[in-house]
C-alpha positions in Angstrom: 147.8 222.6 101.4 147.3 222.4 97.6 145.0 224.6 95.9 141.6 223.4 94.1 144.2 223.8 90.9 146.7 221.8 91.8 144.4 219.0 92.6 142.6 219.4 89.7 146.3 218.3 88.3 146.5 215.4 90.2 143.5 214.0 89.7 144.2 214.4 86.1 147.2 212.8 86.6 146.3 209.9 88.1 143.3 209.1 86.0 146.0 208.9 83.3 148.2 206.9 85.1 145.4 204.8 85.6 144.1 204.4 82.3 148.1 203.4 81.1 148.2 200.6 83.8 145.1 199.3 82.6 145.6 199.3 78.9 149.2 197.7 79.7 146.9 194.9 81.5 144.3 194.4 79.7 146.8 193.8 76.5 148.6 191.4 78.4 145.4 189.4 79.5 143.4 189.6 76.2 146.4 188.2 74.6 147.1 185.2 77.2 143.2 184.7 76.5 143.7 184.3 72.8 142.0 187.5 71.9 144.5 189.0 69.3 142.2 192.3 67.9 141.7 193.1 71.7 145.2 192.7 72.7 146.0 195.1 69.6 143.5 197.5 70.8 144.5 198.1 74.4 148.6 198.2 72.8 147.3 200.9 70.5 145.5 202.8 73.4 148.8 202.4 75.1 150.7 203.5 72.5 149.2 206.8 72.9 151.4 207.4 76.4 154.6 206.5 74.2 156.5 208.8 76.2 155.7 207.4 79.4 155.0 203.8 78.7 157.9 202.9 76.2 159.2 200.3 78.5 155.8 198.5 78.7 154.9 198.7 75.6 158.3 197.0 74.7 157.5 194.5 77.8 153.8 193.7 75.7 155.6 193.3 72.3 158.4 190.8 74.0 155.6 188.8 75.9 153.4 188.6 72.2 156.5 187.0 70.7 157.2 189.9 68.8 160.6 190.5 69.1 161.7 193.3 66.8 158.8 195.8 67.6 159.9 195.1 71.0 163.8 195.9 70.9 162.4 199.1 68.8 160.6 199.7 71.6 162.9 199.5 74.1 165.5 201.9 72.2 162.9 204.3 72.2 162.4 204.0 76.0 166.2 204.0 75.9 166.8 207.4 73.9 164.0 209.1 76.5 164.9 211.1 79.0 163.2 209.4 81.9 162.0 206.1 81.1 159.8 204.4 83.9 158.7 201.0 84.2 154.7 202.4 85.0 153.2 205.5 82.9 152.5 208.3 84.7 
């Protein structure tokens, strides 16, 4: 059984795991949609899980078109030690 800690944890990290999914959605949708500064907003929210979400972010630049910032991206997620295809 975990203690009231250890779930405090995981509820902690879930919301964040959470929070990463949806930025990485709503910059993909915004940007489908035509919505550029919202697009740019969610990939800068996202940007702040860098360590986690390297890969996606990478994924978002590839899917905007832009190319460089996503092979940047992707040697970033590259050089990490663990790099996942969801933030956690």
């Amino acid at each position: 059984m975990l203690s009231a800690a250890q779930m405090g944890r995981m509820s902690r990290l879930l919301e964040e795991a959470l929070e990463g999914m949806r930025l990485c959605a709503l910059a993909i949708v915004t940007w489908t949609m035509g919505q550029k500064a919202e697009s740019d907003v969610a990939l800068t929210g996202l940007k702040s899980y860098a360590t986690e979400a390297a890969y996606n972010i990478a994924g978002i630049h590839a899917y905007r078109g832009e190319i460089e910032d996503s092979f940047d991206w992707l040697d970033r997620a590259y050089r990490q030690p663990r790099h996942r295809a969801c933030p956690t």
